[in-house]
Backbone bond lengths (Angstrom), bond angles and torsions (degrees), N, CA, C in turn:
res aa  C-N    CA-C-N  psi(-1)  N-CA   C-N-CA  omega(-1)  CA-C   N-CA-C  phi
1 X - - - 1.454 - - 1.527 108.57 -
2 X 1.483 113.09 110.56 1.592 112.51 166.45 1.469 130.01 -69.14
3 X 1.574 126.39 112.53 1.469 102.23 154.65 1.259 161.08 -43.80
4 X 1.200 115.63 156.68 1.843 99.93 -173.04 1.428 96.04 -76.43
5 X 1.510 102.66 177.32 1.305 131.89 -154.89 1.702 101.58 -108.15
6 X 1.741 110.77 126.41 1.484 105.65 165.76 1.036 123.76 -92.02
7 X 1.753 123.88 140.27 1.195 116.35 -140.11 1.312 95.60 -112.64
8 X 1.589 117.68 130.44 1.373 149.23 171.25 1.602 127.26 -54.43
9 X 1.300 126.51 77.30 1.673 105.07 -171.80 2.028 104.07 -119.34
10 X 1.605 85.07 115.43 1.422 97.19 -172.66 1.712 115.13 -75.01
11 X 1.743 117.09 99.88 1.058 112.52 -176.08 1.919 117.93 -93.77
12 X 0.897 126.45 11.74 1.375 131.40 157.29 1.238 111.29 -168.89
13 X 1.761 112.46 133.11 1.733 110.30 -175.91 1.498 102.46 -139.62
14 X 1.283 132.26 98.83 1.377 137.81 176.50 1.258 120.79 -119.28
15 X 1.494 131.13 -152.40 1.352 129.19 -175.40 1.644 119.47 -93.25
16 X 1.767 113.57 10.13 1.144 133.50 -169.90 0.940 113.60 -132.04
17 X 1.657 132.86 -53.11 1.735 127.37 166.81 1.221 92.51 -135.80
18 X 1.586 89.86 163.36 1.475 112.22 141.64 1.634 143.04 -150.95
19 X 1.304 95.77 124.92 1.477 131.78 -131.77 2.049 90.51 -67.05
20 X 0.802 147.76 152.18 1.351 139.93 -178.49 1.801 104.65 -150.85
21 X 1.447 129.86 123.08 1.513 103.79 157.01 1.419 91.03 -100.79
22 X 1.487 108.94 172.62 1.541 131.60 -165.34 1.441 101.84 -147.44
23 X 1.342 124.19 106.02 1.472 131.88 179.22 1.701 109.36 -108.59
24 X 1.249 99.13 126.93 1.636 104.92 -174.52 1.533 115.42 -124.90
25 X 1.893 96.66 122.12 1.575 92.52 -167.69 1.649 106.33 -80.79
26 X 1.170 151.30 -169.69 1.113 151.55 -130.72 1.563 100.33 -99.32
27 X 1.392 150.74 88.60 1.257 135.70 -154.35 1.978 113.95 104.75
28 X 1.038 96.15 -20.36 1.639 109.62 -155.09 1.601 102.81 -81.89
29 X 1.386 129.03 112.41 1.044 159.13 -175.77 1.804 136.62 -78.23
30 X 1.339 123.92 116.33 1.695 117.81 -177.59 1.746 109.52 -51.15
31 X 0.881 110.46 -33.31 1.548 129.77 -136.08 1.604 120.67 64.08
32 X 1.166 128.07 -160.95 1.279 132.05 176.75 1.300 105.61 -87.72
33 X 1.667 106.94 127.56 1.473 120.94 148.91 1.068 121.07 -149.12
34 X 1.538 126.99 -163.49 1.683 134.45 -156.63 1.569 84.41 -146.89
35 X 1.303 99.30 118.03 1.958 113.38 171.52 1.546 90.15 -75.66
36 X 1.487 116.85 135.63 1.597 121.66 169.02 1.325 110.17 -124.26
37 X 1.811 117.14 24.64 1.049 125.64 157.13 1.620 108.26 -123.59
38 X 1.284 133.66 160.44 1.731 133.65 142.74 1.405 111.67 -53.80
39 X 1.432 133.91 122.40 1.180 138.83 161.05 1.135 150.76 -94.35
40 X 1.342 166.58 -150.23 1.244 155.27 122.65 1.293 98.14 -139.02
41 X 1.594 107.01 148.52 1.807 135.23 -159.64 1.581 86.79 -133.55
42 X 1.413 116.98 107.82 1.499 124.91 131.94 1.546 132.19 -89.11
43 X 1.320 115.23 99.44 1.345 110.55 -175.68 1.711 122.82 -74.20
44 X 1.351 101.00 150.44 1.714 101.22 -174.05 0.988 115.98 -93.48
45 X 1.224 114.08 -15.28 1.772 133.55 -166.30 1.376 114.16 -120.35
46 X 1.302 144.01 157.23 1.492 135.54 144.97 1.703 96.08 -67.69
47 X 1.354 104.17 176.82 1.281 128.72 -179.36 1.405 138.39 174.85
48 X 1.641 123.93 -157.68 1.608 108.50 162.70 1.511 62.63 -155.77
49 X 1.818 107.44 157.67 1.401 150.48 168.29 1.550 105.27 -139.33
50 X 1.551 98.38 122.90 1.458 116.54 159.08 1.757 94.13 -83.84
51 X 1.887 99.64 135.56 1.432 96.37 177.67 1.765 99.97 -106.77
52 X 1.262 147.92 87.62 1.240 126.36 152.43 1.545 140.37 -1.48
53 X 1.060 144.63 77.99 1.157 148.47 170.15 1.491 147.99 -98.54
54 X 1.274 124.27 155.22 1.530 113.79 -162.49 1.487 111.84 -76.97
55 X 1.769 109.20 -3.91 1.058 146.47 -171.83 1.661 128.80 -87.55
56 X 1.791 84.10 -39.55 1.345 95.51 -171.75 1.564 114.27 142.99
57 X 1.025 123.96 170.91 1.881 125.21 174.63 1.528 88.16 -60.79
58 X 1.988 102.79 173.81 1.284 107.14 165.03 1.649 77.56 -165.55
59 X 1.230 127.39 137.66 1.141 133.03 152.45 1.501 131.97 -92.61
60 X 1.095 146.05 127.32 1.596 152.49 -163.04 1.074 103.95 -153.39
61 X 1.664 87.97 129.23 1.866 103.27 157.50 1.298 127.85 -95.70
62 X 1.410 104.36 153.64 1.548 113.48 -175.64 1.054 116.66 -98.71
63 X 1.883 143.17 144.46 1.342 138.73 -156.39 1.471 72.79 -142.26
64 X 1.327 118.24 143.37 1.275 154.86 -172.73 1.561 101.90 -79.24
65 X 1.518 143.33 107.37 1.071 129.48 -156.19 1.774 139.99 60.31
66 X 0.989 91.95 -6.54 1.819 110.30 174.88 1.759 105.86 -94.30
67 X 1.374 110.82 77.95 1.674 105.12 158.86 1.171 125.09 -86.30
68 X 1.376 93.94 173.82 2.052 117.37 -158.68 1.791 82.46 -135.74
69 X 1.797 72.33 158.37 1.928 83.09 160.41 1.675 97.14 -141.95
70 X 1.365 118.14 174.29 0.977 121.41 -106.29 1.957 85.78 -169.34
71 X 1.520 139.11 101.67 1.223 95.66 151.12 1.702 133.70 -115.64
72 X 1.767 98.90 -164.52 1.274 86.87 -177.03 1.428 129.29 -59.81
73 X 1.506 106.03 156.78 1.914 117.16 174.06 1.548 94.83 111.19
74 X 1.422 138.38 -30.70 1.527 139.24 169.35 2.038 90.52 -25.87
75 X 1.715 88.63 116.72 1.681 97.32 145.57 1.174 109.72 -151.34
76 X 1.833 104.93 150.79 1.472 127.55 -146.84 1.524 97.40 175.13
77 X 1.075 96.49 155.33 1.863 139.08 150.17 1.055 129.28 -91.21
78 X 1.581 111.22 107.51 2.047 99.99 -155.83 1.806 82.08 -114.88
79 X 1.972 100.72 124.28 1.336 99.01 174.21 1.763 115.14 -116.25
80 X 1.039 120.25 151.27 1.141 99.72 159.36 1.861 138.10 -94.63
81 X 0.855 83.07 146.87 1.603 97.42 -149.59 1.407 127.50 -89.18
82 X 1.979 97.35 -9.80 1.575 107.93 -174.90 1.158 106.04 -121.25
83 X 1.337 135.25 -168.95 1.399 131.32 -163.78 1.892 102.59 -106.20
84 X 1.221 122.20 17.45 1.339 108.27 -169.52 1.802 88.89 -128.15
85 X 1.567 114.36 167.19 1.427 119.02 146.62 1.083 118.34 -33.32
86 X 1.537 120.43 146.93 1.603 145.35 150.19 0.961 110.56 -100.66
87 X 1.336 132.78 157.35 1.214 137.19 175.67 2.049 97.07 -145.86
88 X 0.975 118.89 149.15 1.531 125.85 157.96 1.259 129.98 -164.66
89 X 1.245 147.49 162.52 1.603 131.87 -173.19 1.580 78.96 -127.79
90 X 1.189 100.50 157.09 1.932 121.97 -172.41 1.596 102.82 -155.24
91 X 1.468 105.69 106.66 1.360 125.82 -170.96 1.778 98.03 -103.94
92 X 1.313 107.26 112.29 1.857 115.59 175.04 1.197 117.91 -90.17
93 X 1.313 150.95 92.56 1.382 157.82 -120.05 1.971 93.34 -114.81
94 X 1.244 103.37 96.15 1.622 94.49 -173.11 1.324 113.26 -93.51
């Protein structure tokens, strides 16, 4: 059984970042990729994310306004893990 898909809405993309929010329905999944920039994740929501890894699961919570950074070469499957919306904005510093 596949998960749904979290949906991507690119709010600024220039020669310096690009700005992304990422809304995740309850279960609803990135798929796998490789960040080829350093990022920072402000979340809108609390939460929990299962992170997919080449490593292994990793579970993390999300604090509503509390960002992280992050750098480039990170690959993973970012799921969500609780029963409510996610919300986060993810700024790629190119």
């Amino acid at each position: 059984m596949s998960r749904p898909r979290a949906v991507p809405t690119v709010q600024v993309s220039n020669q310096r970042v690009i700005v992304t929010e990422w809304r995740f329905a309850p279960g609803a999944e990135t798929g796998w990729h490789r960040h080829a920039y350093d990022y920072v994740v402000v979340p809108g929501t609390d939460g929990r994310l299962l992170l997919e890894t080449a490593d292994g699961n990793v579970d993390a919570a999300l604090v509503a306004g509390q960002a992280y950074f992050r750098n480039a070469g990170v690959e993973h499957n970012v799921v969500n893990a609780g029963d409510r919306e996610l919300v986060f904005v993810e700024t790629e510093i190119l």
